[in-house]
N, C-alpha and C positions, 0 to 999 in steps of 0.2 A: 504493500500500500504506500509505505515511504517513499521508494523507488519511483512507484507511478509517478506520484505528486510529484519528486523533483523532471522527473520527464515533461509532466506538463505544464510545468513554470516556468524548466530553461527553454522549453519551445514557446512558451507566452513570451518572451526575453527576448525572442528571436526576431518573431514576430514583432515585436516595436521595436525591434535594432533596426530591422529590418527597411530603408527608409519608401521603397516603391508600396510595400505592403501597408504601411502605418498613412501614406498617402491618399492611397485607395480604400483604405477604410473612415479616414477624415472626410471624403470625399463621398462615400457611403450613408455617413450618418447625417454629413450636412443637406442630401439629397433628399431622406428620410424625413428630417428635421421642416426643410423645404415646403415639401409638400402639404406637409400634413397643415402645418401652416398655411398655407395659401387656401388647400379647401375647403380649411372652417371661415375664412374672410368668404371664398367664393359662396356655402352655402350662405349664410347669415345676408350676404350681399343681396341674391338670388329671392330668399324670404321677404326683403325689406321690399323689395322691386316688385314681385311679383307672386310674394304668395305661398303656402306651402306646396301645391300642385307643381308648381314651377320648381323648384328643388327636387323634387321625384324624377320628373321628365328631366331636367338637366343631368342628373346623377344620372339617367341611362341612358340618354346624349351620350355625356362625355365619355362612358364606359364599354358601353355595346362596340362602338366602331372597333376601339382599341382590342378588346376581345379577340374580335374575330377576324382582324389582321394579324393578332400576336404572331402566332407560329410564322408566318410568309415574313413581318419584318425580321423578325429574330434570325434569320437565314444572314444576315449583313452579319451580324458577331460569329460566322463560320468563316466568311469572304474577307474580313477585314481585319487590322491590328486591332486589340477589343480597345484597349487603353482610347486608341483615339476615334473610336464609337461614343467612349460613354465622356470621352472630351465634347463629343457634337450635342451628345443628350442634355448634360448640363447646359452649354450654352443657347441649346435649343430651348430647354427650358425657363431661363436665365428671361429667351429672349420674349417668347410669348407671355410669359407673367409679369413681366414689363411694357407688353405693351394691353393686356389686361388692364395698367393701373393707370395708363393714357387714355383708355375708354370710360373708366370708373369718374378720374376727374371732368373727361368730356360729357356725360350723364347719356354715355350711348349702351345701354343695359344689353341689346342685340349683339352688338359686336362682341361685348363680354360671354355670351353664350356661347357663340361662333368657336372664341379663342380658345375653350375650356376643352374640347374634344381633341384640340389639336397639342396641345401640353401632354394629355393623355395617350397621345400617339408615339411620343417621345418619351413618357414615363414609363409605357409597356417594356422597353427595350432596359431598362434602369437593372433588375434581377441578373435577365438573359443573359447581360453582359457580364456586369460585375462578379457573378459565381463561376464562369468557366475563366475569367480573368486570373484569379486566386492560385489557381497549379501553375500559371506560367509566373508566378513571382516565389511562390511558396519553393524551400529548397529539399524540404522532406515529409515523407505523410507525416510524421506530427507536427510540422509548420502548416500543412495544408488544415488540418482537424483546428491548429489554433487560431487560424485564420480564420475560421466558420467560427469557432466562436466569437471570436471579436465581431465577426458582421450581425450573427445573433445579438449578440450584446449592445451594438451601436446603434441596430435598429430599435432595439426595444426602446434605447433611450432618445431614439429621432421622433418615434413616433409618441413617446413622453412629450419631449420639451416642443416641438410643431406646437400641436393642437395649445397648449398651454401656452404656447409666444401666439401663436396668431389669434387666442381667445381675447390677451390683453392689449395687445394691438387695437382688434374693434372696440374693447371696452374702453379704452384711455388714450387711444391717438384718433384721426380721423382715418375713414373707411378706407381711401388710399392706402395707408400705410399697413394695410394687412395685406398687401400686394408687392408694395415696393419693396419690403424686407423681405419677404422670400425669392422675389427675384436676386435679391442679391447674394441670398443665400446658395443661391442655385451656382452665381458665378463665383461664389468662393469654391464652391462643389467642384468648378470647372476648372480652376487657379490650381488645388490639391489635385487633381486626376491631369492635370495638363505637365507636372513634376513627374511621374511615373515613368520611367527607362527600362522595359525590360532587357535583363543581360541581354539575351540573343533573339534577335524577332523571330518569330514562328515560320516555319515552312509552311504556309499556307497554298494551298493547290484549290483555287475556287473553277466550280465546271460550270458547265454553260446548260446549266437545267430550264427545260422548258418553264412556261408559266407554272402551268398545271402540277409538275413537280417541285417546284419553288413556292407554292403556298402549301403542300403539305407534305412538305422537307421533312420537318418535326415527327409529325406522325409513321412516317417511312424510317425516321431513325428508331423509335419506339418498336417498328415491327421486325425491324435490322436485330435491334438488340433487346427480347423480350425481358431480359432482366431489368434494366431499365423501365421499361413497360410500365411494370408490375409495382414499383415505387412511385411512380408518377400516377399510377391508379388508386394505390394507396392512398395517396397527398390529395388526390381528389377525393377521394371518402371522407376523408378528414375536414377537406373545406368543405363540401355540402353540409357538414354536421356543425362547421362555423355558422352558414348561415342559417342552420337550423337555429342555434343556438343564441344567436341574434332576435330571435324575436320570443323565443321562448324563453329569455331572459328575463327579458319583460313583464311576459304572462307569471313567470315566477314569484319576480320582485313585490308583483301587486296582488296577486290572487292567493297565492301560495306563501308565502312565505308573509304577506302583511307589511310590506317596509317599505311601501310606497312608492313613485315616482321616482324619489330618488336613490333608494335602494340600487336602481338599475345602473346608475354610476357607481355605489361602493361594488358593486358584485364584479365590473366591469375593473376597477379598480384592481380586486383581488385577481382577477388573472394577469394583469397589468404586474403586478407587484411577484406572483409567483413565479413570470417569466424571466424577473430580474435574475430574483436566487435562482432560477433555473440555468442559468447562464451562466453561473456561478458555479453550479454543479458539475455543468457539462463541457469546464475545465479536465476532470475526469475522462474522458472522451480521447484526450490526448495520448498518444502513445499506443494506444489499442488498435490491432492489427481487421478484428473483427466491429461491423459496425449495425449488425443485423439485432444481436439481444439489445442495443438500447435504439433502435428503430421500433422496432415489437413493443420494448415497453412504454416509447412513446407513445405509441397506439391506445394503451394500453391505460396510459395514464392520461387523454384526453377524454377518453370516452366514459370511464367507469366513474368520474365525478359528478356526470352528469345524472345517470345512472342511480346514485348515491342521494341527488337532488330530489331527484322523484321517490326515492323508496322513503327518505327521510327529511320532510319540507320544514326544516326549520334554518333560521336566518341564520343564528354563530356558526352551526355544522355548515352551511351551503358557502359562505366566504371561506371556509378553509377548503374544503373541495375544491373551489371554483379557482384559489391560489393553487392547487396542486395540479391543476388543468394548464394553469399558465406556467407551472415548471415543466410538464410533461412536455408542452410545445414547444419548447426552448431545445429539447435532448432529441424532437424529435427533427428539429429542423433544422440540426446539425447533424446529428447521424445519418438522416435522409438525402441533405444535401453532400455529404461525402461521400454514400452508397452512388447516387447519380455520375460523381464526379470521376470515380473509379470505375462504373460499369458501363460508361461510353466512352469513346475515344473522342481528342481532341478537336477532331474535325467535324464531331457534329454538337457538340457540348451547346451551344448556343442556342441553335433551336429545339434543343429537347427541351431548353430551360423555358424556351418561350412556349413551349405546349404546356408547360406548368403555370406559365403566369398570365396563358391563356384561362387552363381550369379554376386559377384562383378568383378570375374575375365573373366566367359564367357558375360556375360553382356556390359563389356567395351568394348567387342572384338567387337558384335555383333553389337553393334550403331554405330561403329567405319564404320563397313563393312557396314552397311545402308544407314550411309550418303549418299556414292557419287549417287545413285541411287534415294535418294530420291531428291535431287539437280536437279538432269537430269529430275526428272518427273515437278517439282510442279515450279523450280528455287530457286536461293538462300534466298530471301527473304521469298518464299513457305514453304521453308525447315525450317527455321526459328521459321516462325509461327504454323507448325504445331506440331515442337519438341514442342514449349513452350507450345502447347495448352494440351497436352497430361495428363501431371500432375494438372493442376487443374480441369480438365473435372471428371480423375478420384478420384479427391478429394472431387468433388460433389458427384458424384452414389456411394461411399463407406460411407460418413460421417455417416448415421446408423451403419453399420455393425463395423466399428473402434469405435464408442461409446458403443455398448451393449458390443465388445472385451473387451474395458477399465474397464466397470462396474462390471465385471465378472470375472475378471481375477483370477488365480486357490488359489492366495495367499490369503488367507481370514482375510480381513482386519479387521472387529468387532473382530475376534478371537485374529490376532496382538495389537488389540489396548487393548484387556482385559492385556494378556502376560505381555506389555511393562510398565503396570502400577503395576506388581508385581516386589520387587527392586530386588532378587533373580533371576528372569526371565529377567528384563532389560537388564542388560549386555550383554548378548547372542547376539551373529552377527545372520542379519536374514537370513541365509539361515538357520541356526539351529532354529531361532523361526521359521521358515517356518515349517520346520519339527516338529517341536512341537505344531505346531496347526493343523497340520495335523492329528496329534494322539489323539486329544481333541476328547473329547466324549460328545455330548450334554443331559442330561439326567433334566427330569423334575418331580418336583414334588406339591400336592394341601399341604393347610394348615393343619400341626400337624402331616406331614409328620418327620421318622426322616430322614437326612440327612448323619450323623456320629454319634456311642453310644460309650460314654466313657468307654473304658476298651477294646474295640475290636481291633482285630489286622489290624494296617494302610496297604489299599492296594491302595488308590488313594490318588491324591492331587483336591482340589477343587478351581475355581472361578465365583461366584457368577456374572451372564448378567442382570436378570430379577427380581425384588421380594426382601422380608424381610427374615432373619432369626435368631433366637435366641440362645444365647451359652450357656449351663450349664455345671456347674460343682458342680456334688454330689446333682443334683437338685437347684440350685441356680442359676440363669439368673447374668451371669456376663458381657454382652457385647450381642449388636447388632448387625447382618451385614445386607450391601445394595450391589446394585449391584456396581461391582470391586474390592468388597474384595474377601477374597483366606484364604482358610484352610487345615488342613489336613497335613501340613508338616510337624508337632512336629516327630509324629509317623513316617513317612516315614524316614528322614534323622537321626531321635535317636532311631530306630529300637523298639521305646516301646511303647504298646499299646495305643490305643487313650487316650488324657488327659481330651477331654470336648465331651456332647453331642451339634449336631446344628440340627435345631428342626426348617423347613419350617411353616415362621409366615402367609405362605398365597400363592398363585400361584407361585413359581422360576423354573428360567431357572438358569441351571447352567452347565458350562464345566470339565468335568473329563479329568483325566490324570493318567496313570496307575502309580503305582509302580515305572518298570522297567524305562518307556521311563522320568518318575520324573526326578529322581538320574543321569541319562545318562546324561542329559542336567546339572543340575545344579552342579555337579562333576564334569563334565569333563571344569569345567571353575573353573578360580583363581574369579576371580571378582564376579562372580556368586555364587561359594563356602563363599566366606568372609560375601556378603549379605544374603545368607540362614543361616548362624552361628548366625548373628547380631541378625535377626529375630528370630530365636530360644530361642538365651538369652531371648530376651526381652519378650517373650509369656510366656516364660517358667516364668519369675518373676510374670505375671498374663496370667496363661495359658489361652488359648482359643483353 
């Protein structure tokens, strides 16, 4: 348990050492913060103009279009560097809720309607990006896992302090200034993601997919990689029972439980507040190789609070439940966002996230409209019990199928683990080691095999999984290797023929790496380059 802990504090460490990472989650929270911001100004604004019917129709304005483009735009954070995707979002953002608070002063309520669908267009892409962004800065799974936490944790506190700055905005400045400050919010969001350098840009290979295949890219990745699928089906159970729980909240606060109108904010509060400690929790997260038992018991612990609600309607028990719902969504939306992260490959990361941020939006819609109906059938306590029942039921009949996902996932971890123990290869952010074990060649040989002959021209780089093998030079045994040493680089990165023969002392398994895809990775980084020089020197003073 000690161990763990110090695992997932010197990778928290890392993480805000880390300066592109600490950037992009500055950039994260202020986005978060932003919004939420802006569309308690926009409703309240919307109310005052027009009504409460007017805020309904606007809220599905400005959500529906973005919905149902998600997946098709999301396809650009496959085609493009994500970093200066979500540079355009922000200032995309930046720009339209700026000129929102030009219309607000002008008293043209129209135009403000107009602008609000088109913020939303740019805010769909906000997730898509920033979570398949994280592997290409993170430098190891447990900088990736601390990473998901920190964006758990930033969001929780964006979507805190937002709504709470844009509430006293309208209540103590003029109606403008719940527009102008989050616009500017948006370009600070921009300022901190426009700092971001990943070491080595991505090898991005964008095809030339028809229309029809480019709006549902997403969905085609989902059927590529069923394990994936199956978590994003999940996260949709999950939000329909948000929005379930959205209005059965309600019904609770006032019917059930007696605490009135505004009960519905402490309740809302309580999961607010459990999400924090949850976040806190799921520091714990770190270091752990498997990410399925606290996927499952996120499941597990959103649903059975609710569950808990209905069996037992009284007000103290229902705010602890209701906080332990908000811890459970914190563990599950880092462990779920990790399973996604690992069980697609880089080249489509983007738009699976936008099938996700797709469901999150009709998703809400959809529990939202279920409710009143399920209420009238079963009653509110019915209703209760059977939203809470829904996610652990299906936490049971899937716990196989999210364990073989976890174990299988596309990112091949013996290959990662050989990589991170070469100090030339270490540095490398993993979605570049991704791709570099991707290119790994596994090639085998018996005893007295050669391996590399001195004098030949370098075309791969070697590391050694399985077996012994011996180095010579000029026929003289100068050196040993075991499994996780690596050879081969003298020649590759000093362009001059091999310096030693290695000579299989008996059965090895061993990973190739060409040439080209060498040099790509270990060149196209500073850190990476300084380590591969180090290691040259010093081979070169006893070549091997």
């Amino acid at each position: 348990m000690i161990s763990s802990l110090g695992v997932a504090v010197g990778a928290l460490r890392r993480v805000f050492a880390n300066p592109d990472i600490r950037r992009a989650e500055a950039a994260w929270m202020l986005g978060w913060a932003s919004e939420w911001a802006w569309l308690v100004a926009l409703w309240v604004y919307a109310y005052n103009q027009s009504g409460v019917v007017a805020v309904g129709v606007l809220g599905l304005a400005r959500t529906l279009p973005a919905a149902l483009l998600a997946p098709a735009l999301s396809t650009i954070t496959d085609r493009l560097p994500r970093h200066r995707v979500l540079l355009g979002v922000h200032l995309g953002r930046a720009t339209t809720v700026g000129l929102v608070a030009v219309a607000v002063l002008a008293g043209w309520p129209l135009v403000v309607y107009l602008l609000a669908p088109i913020d939303a267009l740019f805010g769909v892409l906000h997730r898509p990006t920033h979570a398949p962004l994280l592997p290409a800065l993170a430098r190891s799974p447990e900088e990736l896992v601390a990473s998901n936490v920190a964006s758990s944790t930033f969001e929780g506190l964006g979507t805190l302090i937002g709504p709470i700055a844009g509430g006293l905005l309208i209540a103590y400045a003029a109606p403008v200034w719940g527009f102008v400050v989050p616009a500017g919010g948006f370009a600070l969001a921009a300022l901190a993601i426009s700092g971001v350098r990943p070491s080595q840009a991505l090898r991005f290979h964008p095809d030339r997919p028809d229309l029809l295949h480019t709006m549902f890219g997403g969905l085609r990745a989902l059927r590529d990689y069923p394990s994936a699928g199956l978590v994003v089906g999940l996260f949709t159970s999950q939000i329909v029972v948000r929005g379930l729980l959205n209005v059965l909240v309600v019904i609770a606060a006032v019917d059930l439980l007696r605490i009135g109108q505004e009960g519905v904010g402490y309740l809302n509060s309580a999961i607010g507040a459990g999400g924090l400690i949850g976040a806190l929790l799921a520091v714990s997260l770190v270091g752990r190789t498997r990410m399925a038992p606290s996927f499952t018991a996120g499941l597990v612990l959103w649903g059975s609070p609710i569950l808990l609600i209905g069996l037992i309607p009284i007000a103290a028990p229902a705010v602890l439940f209701l906080a332990i719902l908000g811890l459970g969504n914190a563990i599950l939306d880092v462990s779920g966002f990790t399973l996604l992260q690992r069980t697609v490959p880089n080249a489509v990361r983007g738009r699976v996230f936008g099938v996700l941020e797709a469901a999150v939006m009709l998703g809400t819609g959809f529990g939202s409209v279920l409710a009143p109906p399920l209420v009238l059938v079963v009653g509110s306590r019915g209703a209760l019990i059977v939203t809470g029942a829904l996610l652990p039921v299906l936490a049971v009949i899937t716990w196989r199928q999210i364990s073989r996902a976890d174990a299988r996932g596309v990112i091949p971890e013996r290959q990662l683990a050989l990589l991170r123990g070469v100090p030339m290869l270490a540095p490398l952010p993993m979605t570049v080691l991704e791709q570099v074990a991707g290119d790994l060649v596994a090639v085998r040989y018996t005893g007295g095999d050669l391996i590399i002959h001195q004098g030949d021209v370098g075309d791969r780089f070697y590391i050694l999984a399985d077996g012994r093998a011996t180095v010579a030079i000029d026929g003289r045994v100068v050196a040993r290797f075991g499994p996780g040493d690596w050879f081969g680089e003298i020649a590759l990165l000093r362009d001059v023929p091999r310096t030693a023969t290695v000579t299989a002392a008996g059965p090895v398994l061993a990973y190739a790496l060409e040439r080209d895809a060498f040099l790509a990775a270990v060149t196209g980084d500073r850190e990476s380059r300084t380590a591969a020089d180090a290691v040259v020197e010093a081979r070169l003073r006893k070549p091997a």
